[in-house]
N, C-alpha and C positions, 0 to 999 in steps of 0.2 A: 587379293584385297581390293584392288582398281575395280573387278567386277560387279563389287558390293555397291561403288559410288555412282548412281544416273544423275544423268544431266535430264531435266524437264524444261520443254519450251511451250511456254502457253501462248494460242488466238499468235500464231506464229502469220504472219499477211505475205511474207517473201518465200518463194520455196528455195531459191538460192541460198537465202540466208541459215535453211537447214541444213541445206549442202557445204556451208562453209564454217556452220559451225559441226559435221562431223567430223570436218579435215582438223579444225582446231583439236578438236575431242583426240582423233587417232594418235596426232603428233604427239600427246600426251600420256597414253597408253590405256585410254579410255571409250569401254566399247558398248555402253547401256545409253539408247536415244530413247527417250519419250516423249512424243507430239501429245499437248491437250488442246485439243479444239483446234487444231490449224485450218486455215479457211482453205489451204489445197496441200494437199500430200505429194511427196517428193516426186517430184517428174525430171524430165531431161536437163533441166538448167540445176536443178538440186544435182543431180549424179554428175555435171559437167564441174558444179563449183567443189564437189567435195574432195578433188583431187586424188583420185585412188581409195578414197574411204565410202565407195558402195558398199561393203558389208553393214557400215555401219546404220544407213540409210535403209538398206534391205531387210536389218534384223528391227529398226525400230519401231516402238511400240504404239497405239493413238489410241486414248482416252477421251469422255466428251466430258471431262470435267480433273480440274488437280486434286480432287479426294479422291478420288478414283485411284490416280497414279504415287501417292504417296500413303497412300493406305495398310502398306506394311515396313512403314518407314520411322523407327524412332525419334530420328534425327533429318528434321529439315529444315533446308538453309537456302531463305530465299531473296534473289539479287534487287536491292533498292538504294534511293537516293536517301541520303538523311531527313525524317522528317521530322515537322515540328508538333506536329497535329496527332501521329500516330509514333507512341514512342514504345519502341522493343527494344529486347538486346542485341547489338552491335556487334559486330566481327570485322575486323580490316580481312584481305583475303590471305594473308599470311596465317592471320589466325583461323581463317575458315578450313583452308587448307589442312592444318595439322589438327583441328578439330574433327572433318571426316575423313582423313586416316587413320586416327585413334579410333573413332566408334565402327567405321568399317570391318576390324577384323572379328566383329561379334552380328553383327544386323546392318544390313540393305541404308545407304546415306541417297540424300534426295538434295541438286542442288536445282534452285526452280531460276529459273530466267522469264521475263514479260515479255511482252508485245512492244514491238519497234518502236510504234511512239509514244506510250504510253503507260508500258512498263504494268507489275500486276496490280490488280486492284484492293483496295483494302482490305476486304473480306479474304480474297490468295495471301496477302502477305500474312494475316491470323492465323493462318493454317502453319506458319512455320515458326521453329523454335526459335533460332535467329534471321536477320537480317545481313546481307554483306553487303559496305557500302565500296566503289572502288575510289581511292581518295585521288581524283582526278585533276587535271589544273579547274579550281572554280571558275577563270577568264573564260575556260572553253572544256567543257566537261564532256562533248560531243562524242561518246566511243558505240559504234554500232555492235549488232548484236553477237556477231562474233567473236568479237577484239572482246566483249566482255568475259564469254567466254572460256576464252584461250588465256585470259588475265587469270583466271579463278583455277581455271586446270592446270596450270602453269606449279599454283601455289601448292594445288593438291600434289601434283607430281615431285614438287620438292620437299615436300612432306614425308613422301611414301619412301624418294630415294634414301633421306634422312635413317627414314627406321630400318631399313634394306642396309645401309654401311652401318649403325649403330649396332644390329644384331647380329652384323658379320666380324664383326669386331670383338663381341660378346665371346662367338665360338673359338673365335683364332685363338685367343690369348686366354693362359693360365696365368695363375699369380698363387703366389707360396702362400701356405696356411698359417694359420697364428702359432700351430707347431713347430714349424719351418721358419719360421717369423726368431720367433722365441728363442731355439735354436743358434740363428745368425745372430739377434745379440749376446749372445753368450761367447758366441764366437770371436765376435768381434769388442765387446768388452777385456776378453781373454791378452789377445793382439795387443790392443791398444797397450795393458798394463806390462805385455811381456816387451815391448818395445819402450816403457819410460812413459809415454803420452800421456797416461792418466796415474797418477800415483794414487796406490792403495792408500795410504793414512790421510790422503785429500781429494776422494774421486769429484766433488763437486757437480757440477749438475752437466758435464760431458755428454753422459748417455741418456739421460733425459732429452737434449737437445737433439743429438744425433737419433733416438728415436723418433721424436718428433720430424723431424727431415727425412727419414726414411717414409716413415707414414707419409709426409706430403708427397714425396715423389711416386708412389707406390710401384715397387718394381715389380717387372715383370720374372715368371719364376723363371727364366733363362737369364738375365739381368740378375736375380738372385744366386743363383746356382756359381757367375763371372764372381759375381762380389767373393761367396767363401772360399773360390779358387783363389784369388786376388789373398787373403786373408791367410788361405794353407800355404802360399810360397810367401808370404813374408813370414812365418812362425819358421820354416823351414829354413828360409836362407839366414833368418836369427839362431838359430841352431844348430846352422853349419860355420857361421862364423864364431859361436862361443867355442865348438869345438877346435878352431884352427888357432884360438886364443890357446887354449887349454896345451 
């Protein structure tokens, strides 16, 4: 899924500043570079600042234009300050994050980044579906090109790990069918009335409620399975003690 997300750096002026943003990129788990229009391609202070992420610098891509590099991209999401004058839709990068990790696992995500001082120009920002703004202190809003980055891939990354424990979670665990469901209150209807709890000539709304509580907690089919054991040794020890009356 991370394969699916590039990062794009347009009219990039530092080559350091590639190299430190692939270190940002790698820590993250993200390995698609696209230069558009960099005024110099990655040389020895790029490979020096990317701290072990030359692959990332060696596989990436240069374009001499961002239609070029987002051209089979549904979904692009590109880095700006809020404007007044050009108004799009807005992403915090929380929400950008789990945005392209949602469309990533169908088609190629594009997140664009500008030029150091100057950020993209109106016609780049047109080209993308949204905008991310990062809500920085306004006193001093100052984050270079990296740091912005490693802000955005940060969100992507806890996005992805999000659906990664969400779907491990899916498989691990069973939960009893409305059979099995059905079942346990019959069961446990049973119980209650053979113990006194609910009396037959005024069940009242007991098992309504106790349904309802079940439903909120929804057990899990091991947690279910404890419960009718729970349920057979009280029928049982009620049974053995009418017996020792008897």
């Amino acid at each position: 899924m991370l394969d699916q997300i590039r990062i794009i750096l347009v009219g990039t002026t530092h080559t350091g500043n590639i190299g430190s943003v692939a270190r940002a990129m790698k820590t993250m788990g993200l390995s698609q570079l696209y230069l558009v229009a960099p005024k110099e391609l990655p040389d020895g202070q790029a490979y020096a600042l990317s701290a072990g992420a030359s692959d990332i610098l060696a596989n990436a891509k240069v374009f001499d234009t961002l239609q070029q590099a987002i051209t089979d991209c549904p979904l692009v999401i590109g880095s700006s300050a809020r404007s007044r004058t050009l108004s799009w839709p807005m992403l915090e990068p929380r929400e950008c994050g789990v945005q392209a990790v949602k469309e990533a696992v169908t088609h190629p995500v594009a997140l664009v980044f500008g030029r150091e001082s100057s950020g993209l120009t109106n016609e780049e920002l047109q080209l993308c579906n949204y905008h991310v703004c990062i809500p920085a202190n306004p006193e001093y809003s100052s984050l270079n090109l990296a740091m912005a980055v490693q802000i955005v891939t940060y969100e992507v990354r806890m996005a992805y790990l999000q659906t990664q424990t969400a779907a491990a979670a899916s498989d691990d665990v069973a939960y009893p069918t409305n059979e099995q469901l059905a079942s346990f209150y019959q069961h446990l209807e049973d119980t209650l009335n053979e113990t006194g709890f609910i009396i037959k000539q005024h069940p009242g709304v007991v098992m309504t409620k106790l349904k309802r509580l079940f439903t909120r907690a929804r057990p899990e089919e091991a947690e279910y399975n404890i419960l009718r054991g729970i349920l057979t040794s009280v029928q049982r020890y009620g049974a053995n003690a009418k017996g020792d009356k008897e």
